[in-house]
N, C-alpha and C positions, 0 to 999 in steps of 0.2 A: 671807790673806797666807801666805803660805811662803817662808823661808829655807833656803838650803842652804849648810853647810860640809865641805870636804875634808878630814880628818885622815888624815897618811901617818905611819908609826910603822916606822923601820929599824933592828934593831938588839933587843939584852938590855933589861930594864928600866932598868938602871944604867946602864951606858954608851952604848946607844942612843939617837937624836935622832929629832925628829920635828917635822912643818911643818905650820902650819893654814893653809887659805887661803877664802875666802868668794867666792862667787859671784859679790856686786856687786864684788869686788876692793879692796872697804877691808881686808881681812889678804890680801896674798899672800906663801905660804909663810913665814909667819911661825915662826920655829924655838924648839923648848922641848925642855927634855931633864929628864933627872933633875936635876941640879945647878942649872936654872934653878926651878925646881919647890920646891924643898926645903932647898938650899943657899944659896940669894943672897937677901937679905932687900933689898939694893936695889934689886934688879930689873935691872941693866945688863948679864945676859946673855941676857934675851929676855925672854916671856909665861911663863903659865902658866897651867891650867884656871880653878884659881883669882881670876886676877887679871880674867880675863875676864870670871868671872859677876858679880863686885861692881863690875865697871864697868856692864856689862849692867843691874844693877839699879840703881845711881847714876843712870845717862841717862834708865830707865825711869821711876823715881820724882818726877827732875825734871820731867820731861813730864807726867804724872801729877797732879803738886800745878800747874802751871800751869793745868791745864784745872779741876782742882778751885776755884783760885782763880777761873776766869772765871767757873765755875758761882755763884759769890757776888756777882758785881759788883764783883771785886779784879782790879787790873790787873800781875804782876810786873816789875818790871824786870831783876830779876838775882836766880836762884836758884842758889846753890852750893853742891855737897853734897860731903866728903869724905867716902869709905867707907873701911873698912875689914874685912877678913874675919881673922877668926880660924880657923887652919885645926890640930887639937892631936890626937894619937893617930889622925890618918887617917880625921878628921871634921871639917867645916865645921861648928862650934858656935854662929857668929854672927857677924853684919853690923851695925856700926856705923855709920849713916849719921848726917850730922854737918848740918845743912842751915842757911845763910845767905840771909836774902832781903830784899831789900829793892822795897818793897809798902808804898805808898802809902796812908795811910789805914786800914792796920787796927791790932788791938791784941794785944801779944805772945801770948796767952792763945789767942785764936780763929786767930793761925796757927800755932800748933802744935797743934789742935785739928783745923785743914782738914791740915797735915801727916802728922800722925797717921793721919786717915782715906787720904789717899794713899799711906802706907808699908802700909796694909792691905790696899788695892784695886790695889797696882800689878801688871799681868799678869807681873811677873818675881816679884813677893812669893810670888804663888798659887804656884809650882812650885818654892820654896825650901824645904826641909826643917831648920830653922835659926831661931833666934832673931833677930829683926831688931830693934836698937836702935834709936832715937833721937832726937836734940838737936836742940832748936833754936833762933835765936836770928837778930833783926832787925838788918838795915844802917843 
C-alpha cells in the first residue's frame, strides 16, 4: 500500500500558509499556517502536523484493537478513543489515547490487556517517536 500527500508551503515561517491535500481527496488543500499550529488551541482556524498524526494513530489503533479482539473470540461494538498529543519545546513528548469500548463478554482487566498489546503493535505506534499513554475503560 502507498499513500501519497501534497504539501505546498508559500510564504516565511511566521506569516506564510500552506495547504495539504491527499491523493484519495479526503484533505483537499487543507490550510495550516503558523498561528493554526501554535496559536489556536481550539483548532478553528484549520489542521495542523500535529493534529493529524494523533488522529492517524487514534483511527490506526482503533482498527488494531478490533482485529485484536477478533483474534480472541470478542466481538466490538463500539470502540472510542480520544487522543491527545502533547506537543512542549518543539517536541511531541506524548500521546494520550483514552479508549471506550463496549465488547460483549469480556472483563475490564483482559481488555486493557488486548488494548495495550494493540497500542504497541499499531503500524502508526512503530513510527512514533514519543511516549504513548493509555486508559481504558468499558461501556
Amino acid at each position: 500500500m502507498r499513500r501519497e500527500v501534497n504539501a505546498i508551503w508559500n510564504g516565511n515561517g511566521s506569516d506564510g500558509i500552506g495547504y495539504l491535500s491527499t491523493k484519495s481527496g479526503a484533505i483537499d488543500k487543507m490550510p495550516y499556517t503558523f498561528k493554526s499550529r501554535f496559536e489556536n488551541e481550539d483548532g478553528k482556524l484549520g489542521t495542523n502536523p500535529e493534529e493529524l498524526i494523533v488522529s492517524a494513530l487514534a483511527g490506526c489503533f482503533n482498527m488494531k484493537l478490533a482485529f485484536v479482539l477478533n483474534e480472541e473470540n470478542f466481538e466490538p461494538e463500539k470502540l472510542e478513543t480520544n487522543a491527545k498529543l502533547l506537543f512542549e519545546d518543539g517536541v511531541v513528548t506524548n500521546i494520550h489515547l483514552d479508549v471506550k469500548g463496549l465488547v460483549q463478554e469480556i472483563q475490564e482487566n483482559r481488555f486493557k490487556e488486548l488494548a495495550e498489546y494493540a497500542k504497541d503493535n499499531c503500524p502508526i505506534s512503530g513510527v512514533l517517536n514519543c511516549e504513548i499513554l493509555l486508559t481504558t475503560s468499558l461501556l
